[in-house]
C-alpha positions in Angstrom: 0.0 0.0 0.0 1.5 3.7 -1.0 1.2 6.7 1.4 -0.7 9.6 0.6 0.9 12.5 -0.1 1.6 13.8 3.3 2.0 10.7 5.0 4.1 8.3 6.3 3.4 4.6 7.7 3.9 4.6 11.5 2.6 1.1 13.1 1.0 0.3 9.8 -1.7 3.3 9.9 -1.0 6.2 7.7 0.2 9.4 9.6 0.9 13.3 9.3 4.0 14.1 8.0 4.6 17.6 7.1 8.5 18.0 6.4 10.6 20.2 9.5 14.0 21.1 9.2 16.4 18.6 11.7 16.8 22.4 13.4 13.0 23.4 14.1 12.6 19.7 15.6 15.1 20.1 18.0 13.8 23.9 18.6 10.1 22.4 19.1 11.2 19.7 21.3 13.7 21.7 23.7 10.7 24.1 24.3 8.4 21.3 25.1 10.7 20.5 27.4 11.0 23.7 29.3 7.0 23.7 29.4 7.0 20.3 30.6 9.7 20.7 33.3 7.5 23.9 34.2 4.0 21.7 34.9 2.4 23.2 31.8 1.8 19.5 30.0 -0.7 20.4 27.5 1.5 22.8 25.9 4.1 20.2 25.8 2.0 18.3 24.4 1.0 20.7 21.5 4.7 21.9 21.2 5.7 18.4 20.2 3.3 17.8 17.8 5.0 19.7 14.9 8.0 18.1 15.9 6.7 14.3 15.6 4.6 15.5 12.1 8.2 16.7 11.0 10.2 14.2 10.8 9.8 10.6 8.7 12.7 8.4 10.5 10.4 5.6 12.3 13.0 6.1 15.5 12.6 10.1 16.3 8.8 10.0 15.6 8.8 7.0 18.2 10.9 9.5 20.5 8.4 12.8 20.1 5.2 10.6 20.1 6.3 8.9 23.5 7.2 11.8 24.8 3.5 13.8 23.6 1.7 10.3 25.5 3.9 11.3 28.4 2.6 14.9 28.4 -1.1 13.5 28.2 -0.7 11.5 31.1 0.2 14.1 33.0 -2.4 17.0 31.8 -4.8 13.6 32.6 -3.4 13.2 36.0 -3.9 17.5 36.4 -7.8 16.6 35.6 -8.1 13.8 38.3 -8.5 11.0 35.5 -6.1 7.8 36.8 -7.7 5.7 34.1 -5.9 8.6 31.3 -3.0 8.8 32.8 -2.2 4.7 32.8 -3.9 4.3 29.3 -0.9 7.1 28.4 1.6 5.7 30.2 1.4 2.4 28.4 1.8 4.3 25.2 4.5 6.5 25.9 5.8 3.4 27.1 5.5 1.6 24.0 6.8 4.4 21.7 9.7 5.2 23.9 11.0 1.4 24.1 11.3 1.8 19.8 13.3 5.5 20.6 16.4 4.7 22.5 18.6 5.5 19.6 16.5 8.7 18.7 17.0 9.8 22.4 20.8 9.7 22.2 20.7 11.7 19.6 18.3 14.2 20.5 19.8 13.9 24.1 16.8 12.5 26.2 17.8 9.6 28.6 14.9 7.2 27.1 16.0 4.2 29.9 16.2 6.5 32.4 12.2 7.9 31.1 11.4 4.4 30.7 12.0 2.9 34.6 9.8 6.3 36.0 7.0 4.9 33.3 7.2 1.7 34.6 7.6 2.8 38.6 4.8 5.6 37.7 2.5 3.0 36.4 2.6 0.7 39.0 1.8 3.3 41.5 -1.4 4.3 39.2 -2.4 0.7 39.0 -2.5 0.4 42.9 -4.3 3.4 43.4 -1.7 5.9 44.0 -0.9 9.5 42.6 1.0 9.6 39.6 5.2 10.1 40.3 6.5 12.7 38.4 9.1 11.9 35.7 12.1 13.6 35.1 12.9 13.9 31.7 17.1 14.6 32.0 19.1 16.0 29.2 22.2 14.4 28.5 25.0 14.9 26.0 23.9 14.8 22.2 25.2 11.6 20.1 25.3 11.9 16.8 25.5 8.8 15.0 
């Protein structure tokens, strides 16, 4: 099956691609960043967007999509909605484990993200408030 113009095959579905320079990514993502490190998830969230609609490597639209579920589960968690934030959780989860590589190079510790998912979850599962997850910068690695 071909794309549409304007698309590219993400998990076998069709999805918005709409061509960024590699430098407007990394713009987008470092101030969804700053708005997520300030509590302010659903601009994150929105921030990211372009970002993840920019690029058409499989690995950094697994890294900004993982990253735009973790922003969800968190403006979920703001609106008292547990059921959200784990439903998010698994899917930033599951497009973070594909964006290790992407992370280095866009310097985001993805295993570090991934084991506050995973301890974040399990306190949503029993019950508990959400943890928050730091999202650390580390060096950039460019393959």
């Amino acid at each position: 099956m071909t794309d549409r113009p304007g698309t590219v095959r993400e998990n076998g579905r069709a999805k918005a691609y709409r061509p960024l320079p590699i430098a407007v990514r990394r713009a987008a993502l470092a101030k969804a960043l700053g708005a997520y490190g300030r509590g302010d998830y659903f601009l994150a969230h929105e921030l990211l967007e372009p970002a993840w609609m920019g690029s058409r490597d499989p690995g950094e639209r697994a890294l900004h999509s993982g990253l735009i579920k973790l922003a969800a589960a968190f403006v979920h968690a703001v609106r008292g909605n547990p059921a959200g934030v784990e439903k998010n959780l698994t899917g930033a989860r599951d497009r973070l484990d594909r964006a290790a590589q992407a992370g280095l190079a866009f310097g985001i510790d993805v295993p570090a993200v991934l084991v506050q998912v995973d301890a974040c979850r399990a306190t949503v599962q029993r019950g508990g408030a959400p943890l928050p997850i730091e999202i650390r910068p580390m060096e950039v690695i460019v393959p």
